[in-house]
TORPA-4810 file (N, C-alpha, C, O; in nm, 3 decimals):
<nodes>
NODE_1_-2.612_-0.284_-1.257_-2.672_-0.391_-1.179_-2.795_-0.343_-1.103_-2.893_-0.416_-1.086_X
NODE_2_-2.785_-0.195_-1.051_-2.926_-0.202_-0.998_-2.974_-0.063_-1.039_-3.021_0.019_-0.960_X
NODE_3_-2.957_-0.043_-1.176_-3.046_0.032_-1.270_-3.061_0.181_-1.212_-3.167_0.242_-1.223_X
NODE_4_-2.951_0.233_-1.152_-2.942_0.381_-1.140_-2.810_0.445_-1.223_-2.725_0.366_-1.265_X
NODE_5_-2.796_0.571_-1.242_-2.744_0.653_-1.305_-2.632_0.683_-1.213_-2.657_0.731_-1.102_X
NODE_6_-2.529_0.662_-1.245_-2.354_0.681_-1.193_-2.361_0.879_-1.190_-2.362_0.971_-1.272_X
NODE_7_-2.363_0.865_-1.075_-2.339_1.021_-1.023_-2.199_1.099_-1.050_-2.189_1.203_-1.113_X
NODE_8_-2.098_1.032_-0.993_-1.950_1.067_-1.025_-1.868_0.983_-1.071_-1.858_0.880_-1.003_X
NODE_9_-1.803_0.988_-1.164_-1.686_0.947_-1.189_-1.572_0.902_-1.196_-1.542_0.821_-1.283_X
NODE_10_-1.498_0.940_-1.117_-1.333_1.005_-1.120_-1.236_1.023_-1.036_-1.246_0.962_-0.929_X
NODE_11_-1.161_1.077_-1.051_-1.050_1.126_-0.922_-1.069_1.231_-0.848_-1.071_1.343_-0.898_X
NODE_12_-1.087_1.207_-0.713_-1.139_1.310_-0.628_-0.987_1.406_-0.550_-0.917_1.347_-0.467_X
NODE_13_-0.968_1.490_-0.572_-0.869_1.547_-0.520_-0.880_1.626_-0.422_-0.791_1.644_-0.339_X
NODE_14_-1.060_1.717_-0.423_-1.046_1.762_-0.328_-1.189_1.717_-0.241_-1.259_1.621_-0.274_X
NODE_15_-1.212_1.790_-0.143_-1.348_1.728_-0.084_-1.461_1.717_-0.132_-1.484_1.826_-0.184_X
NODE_16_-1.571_1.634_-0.151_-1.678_1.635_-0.222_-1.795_1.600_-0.150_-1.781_1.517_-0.061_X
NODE_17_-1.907_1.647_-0.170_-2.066_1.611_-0.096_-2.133_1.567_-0.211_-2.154_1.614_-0.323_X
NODE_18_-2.173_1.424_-0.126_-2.269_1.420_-0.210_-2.430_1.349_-0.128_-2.421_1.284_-0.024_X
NODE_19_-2.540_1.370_-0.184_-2.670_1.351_-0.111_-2.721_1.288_-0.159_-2.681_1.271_-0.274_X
NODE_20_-2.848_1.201_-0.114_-2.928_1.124_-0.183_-3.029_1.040_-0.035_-3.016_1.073_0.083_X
NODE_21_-3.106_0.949_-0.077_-3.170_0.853_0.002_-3.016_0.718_0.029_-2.980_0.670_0.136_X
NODE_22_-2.979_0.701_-0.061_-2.920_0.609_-0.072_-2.782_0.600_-0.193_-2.800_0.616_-0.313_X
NODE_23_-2.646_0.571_-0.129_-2.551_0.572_-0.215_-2.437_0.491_-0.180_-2.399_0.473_-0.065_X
NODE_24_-2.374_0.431_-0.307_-2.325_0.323_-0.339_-2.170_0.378_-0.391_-2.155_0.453_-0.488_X
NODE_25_-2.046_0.320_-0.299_-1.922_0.369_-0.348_-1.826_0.298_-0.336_-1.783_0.271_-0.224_X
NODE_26_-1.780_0.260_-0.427_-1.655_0.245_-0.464_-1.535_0.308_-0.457_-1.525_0.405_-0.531_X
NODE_27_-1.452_0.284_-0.397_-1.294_0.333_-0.393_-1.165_0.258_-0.423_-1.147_0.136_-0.422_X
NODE_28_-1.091_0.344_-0.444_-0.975_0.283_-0.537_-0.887_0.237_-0.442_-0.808_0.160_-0.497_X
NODE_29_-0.864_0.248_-0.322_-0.768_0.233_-0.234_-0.824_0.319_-0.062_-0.877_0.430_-0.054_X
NODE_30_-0.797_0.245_0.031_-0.853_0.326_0.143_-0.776_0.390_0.265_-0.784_0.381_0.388_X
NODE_31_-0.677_0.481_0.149_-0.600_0.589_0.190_-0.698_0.712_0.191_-0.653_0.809_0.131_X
NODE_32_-0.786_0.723_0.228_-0.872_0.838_0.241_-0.923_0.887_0.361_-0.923_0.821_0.465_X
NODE_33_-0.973_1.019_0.348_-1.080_1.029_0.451_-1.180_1.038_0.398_-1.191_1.084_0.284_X
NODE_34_-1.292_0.989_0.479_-1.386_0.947_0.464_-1.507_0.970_0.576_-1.504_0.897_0.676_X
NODE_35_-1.625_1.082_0.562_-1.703_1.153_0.636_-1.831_1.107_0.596_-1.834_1.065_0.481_X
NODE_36_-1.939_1.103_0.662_-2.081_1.033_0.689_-2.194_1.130_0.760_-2.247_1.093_0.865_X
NODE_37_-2.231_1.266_0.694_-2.307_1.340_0.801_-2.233_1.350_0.893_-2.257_1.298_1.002_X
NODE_38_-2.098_1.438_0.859_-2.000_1.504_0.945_-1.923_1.421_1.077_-1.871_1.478_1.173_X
NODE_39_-1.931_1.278_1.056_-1.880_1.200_1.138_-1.817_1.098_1.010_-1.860_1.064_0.900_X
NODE_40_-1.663_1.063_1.105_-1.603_0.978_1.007_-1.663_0.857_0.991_-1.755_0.808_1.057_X
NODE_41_-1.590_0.804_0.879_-1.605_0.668_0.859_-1.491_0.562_0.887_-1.383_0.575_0.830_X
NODE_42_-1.516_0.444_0.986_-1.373_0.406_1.038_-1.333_0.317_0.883_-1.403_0.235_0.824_X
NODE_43_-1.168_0.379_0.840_-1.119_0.281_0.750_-0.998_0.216_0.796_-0.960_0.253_0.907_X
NODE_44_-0.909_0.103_0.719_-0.822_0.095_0.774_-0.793_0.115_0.641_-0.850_0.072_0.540_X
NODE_45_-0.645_0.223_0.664_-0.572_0.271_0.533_-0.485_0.144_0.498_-0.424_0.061_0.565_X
NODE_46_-0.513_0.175_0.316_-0.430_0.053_0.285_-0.427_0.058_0.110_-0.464_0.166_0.063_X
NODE_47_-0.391_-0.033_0.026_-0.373_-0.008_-0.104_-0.543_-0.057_-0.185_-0.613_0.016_-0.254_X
NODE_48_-0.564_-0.167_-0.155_-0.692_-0.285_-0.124_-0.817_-0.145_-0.192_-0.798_-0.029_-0.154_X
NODE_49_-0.905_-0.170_-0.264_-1.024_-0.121_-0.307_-1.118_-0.172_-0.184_-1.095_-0.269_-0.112_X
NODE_50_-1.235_-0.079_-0.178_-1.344_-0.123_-0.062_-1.486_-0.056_-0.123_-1.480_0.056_-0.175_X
NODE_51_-1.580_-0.110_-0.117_-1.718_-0.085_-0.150_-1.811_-0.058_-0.012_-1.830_-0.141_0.077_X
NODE_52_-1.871_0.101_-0.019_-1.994_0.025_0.067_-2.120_0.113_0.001_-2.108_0.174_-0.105_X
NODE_53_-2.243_0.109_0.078_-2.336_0.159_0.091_-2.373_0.214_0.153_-2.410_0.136_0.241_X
NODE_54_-2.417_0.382_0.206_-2.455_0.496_0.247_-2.625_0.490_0.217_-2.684_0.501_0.110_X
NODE_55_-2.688_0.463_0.384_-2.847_0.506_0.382_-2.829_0.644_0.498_-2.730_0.717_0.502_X
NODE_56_-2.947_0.655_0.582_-3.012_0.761_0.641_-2.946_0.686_0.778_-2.870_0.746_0.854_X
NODE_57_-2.980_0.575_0.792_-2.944_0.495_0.933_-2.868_0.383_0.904_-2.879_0.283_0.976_X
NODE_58_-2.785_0.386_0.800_-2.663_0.269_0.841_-2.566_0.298_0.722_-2.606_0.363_0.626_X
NODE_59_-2.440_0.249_0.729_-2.356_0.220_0.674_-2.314_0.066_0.646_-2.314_-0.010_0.742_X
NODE_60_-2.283_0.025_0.541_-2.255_-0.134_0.547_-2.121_-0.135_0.419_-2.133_-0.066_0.317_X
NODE_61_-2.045_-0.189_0.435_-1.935_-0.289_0.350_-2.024_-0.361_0.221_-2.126_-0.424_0.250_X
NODE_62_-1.981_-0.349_0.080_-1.998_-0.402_-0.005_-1.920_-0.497_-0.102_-1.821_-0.463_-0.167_X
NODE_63_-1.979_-0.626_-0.101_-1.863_-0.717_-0.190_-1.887_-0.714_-0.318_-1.992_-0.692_-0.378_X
NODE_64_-1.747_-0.746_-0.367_-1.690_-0.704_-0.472_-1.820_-0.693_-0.590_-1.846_-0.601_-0.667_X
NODE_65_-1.877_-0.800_-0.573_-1.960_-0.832_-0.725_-2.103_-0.745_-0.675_-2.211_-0.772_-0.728_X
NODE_66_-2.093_-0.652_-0.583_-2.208_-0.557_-0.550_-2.179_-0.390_-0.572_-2.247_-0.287_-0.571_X
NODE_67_-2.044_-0.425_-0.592_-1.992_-0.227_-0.590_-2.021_-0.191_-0.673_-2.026_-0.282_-0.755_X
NODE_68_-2.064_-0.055_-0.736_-2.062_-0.009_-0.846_-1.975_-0.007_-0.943_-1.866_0.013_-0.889_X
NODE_69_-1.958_-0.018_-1.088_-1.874_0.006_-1.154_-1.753_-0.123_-1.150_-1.663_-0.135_-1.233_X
NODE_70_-1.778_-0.220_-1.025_-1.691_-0.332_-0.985_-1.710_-0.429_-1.080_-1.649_-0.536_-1.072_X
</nodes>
């Protein structure tokens, strides 16, 4: 949908970094932790998939028909 190249994949088991200007994620469930330039990200744990978007100065929630791979 917006013509970039899928960075990862998969099942994350253990911790992962990843960088960019801008990034787009999808998760399977939001039993995780979840870090932002070494500060969390507030989730509420639960079974439920959640999308957002990662810039320089914000974080935002993504719906369904905007997530990657969604």
């Amino acid at each position: 949908m917006f013509g970039t190249d899928i960075t990862f994949n998969g099942i994350i088991s253990e911790p992962q970094t990843f960088r960019g200007r801008k990034l787009r994620l999808n998760l399977g469930k939001t039993d995780v932790e979840l870090t932002k330039n070494g500060k969390p990200v507030q989730l509420e744990p639960g079974p439920d998939p959640v999308g957002f978007v990662f810039g320089p100065r914000f974080t935002k929630p993504l719906p369904l028909g905007e997530r990657p791979c969604a």
